[in-house]
N, C-alpha and C positions, 0 to 999 in steps of 0.2 A: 592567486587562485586561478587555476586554467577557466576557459569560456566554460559551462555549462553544467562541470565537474560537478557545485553544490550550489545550491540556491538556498536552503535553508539553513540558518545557524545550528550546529547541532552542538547537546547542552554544553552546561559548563563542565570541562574535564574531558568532553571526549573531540578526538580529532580525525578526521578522515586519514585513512591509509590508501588511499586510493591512488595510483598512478605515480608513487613513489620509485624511481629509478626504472620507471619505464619509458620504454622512447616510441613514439609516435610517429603514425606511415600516414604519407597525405588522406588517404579513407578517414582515419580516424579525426584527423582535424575536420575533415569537410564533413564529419558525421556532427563532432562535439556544437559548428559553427550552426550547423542548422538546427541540433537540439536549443543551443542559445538563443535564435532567434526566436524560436516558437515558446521557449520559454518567458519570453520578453513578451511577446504575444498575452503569454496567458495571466501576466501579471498586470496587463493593464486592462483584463476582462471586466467590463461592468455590462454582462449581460442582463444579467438578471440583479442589479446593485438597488433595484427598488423593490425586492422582493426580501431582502437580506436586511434583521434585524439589525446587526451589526456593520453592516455594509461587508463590500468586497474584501477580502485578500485571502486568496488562492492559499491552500499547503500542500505541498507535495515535494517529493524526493526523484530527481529523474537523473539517468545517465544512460549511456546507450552501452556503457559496459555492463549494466547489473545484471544479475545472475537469476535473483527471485524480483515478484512481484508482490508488494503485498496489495489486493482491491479490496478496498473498505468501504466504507459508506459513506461518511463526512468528517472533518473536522469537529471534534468540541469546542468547546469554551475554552479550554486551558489553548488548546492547539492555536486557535487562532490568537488570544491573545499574548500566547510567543512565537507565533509562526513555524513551530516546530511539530511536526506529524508526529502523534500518538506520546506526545509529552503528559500523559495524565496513567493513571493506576491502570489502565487499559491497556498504553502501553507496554507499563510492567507485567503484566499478564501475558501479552501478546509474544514478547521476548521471551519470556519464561518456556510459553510453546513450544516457541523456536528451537528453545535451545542457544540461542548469541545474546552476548552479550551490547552492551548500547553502543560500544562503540561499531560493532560489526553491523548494528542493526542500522546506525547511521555509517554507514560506511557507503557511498552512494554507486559505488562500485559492485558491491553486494546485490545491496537491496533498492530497489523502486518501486516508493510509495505512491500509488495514485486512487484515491477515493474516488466513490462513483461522482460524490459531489463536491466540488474543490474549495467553497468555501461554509465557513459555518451556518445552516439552515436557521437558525432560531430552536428552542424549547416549544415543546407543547405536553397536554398534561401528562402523557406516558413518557417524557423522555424530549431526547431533540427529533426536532421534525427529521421526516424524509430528504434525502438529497435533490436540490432543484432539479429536474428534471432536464431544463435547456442546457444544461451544463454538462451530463456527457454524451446527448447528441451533438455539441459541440466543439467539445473536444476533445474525446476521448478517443477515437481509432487513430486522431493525428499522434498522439500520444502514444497509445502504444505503439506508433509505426516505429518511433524512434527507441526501440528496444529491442534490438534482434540478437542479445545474447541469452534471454530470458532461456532459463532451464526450469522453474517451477513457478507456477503460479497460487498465491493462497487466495483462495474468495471468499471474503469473510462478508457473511448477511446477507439476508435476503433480495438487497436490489444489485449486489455482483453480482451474486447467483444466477438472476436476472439475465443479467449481460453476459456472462463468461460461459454459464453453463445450458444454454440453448433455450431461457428463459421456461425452463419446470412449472409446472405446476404442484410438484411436489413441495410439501413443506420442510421448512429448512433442517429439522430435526430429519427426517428422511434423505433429504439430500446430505447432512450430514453422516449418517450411517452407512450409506449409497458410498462412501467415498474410495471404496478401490475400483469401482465400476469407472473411476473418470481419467484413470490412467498416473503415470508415474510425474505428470506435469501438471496439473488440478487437484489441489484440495482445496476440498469446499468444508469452512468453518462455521461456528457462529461467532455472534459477536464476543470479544473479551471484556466487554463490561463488566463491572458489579453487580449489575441487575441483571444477569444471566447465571448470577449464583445457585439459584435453585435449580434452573435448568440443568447445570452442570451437576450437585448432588443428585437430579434422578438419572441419567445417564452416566452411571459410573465411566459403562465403557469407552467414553469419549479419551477417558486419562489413563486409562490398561491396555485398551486397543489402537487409537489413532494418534497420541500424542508421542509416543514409539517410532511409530512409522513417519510422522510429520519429519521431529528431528534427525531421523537416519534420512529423507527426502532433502532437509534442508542443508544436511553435513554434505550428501553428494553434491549440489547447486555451490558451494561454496569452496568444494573441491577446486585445485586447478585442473585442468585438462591435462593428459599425460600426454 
């Protein structure tokens, strides 16, 4: 496996196609080494490991080749306990979106997955808590610095939203409908949960109007360059 390429196992049956019979210019090794090391970085984070029901471990998907971004919010339960980003019906919903399939979704060439908060928060009565807070004042712009192929970003929920979209006041359902206002590189989501099921029946047009447009955004990002 090259430095930096995949950090997370992705499931069982799928394999990265990433950097298969490509060949590499000293930029890209000196890009991949220093994603590695910050990756290395971030795996041995206990910022905030007293705050963390479960304790530490980070999930995220990074390479400095991906193309989209997906910004989430945190890790579940399932996620952390396989270390695998969006391993639960969330997931599956989130792909369905897209449009790709798991293996493209885990394709880290593709896609890089970075939650606002990198490891699992804890449960509270509505759901899992908020993403720690100290967690992407700390490392979140190092993070995306190492992404400069990025062609679309998804913002899925209210605290990317936060971060990505000039921190709104609008509520997410607005910044959702708002979403050609944010250009051909920003779509703002909600979250794919199952608990966003009714949400989703009363906003038909989320799936007549923006899920259209998402996967024709996602099919170009995934495009090669001519």
């Amino acid at each position: 496996m090259a430095t930096g390429e995949v950090h997370v196992r992705p499931p069982d049956g799928v394999r990265s196609s990433s950097g298969t019979g490509t060949r590499r210019g000293p930029s890209d090794v000196s890009q991949e080494a220093a994603t590695a090391s910050l990756l290395a970085e971030v795996r041995a984070c206990r910022l905030c490991a007293d705050q963390l029901p479960l304790g530490p471990r980070p999930v995220l998907q990074l390479d400095p080749r991906a193309r989209i971004l997906v910004a989430g919010q945190a890790p579940g339960r399932k996620a952390h306990a396989s270390g695998i980003p969006f391993s639960d019906a969330s997931g599956d919903r989130l792909r369905d979106w897209m449009g790709l399939t798991a293996e493209q979704f885990y394709d880290p060439a593709l896609v890089a997955i970075l939650p606002m908060g990198l490891c699992f928060p804890g449960t509270g009565s509505a759901g899992d808590l908020p993403p720690r807070p100290e967690c992407a004042a700390h490392w979140r712009e190092r993070l995306l610095a190492q992404l400069p192929a990025l062609r679309l970003t998804l913002v899925i929920g209210r605290h990317a939203m936060d971060w990505h979209l000039s921190r709104s006041r609008s509520s997410v359902t607005a910044l959702v409908q708002s979403w050609r206002a944010h250009g051909p590189h920003h779509m703002p989501l909600p979250h794919p949960s199952p608990r966003n099921n009714r949400w989703l029946q009363r906003n038909p047009w989320f799936a007549l109007e923006l899920l259209p447009a998402l996967r024709e955004r996602v099919r170009q990002a995934c495009a090669k360059a001519p």
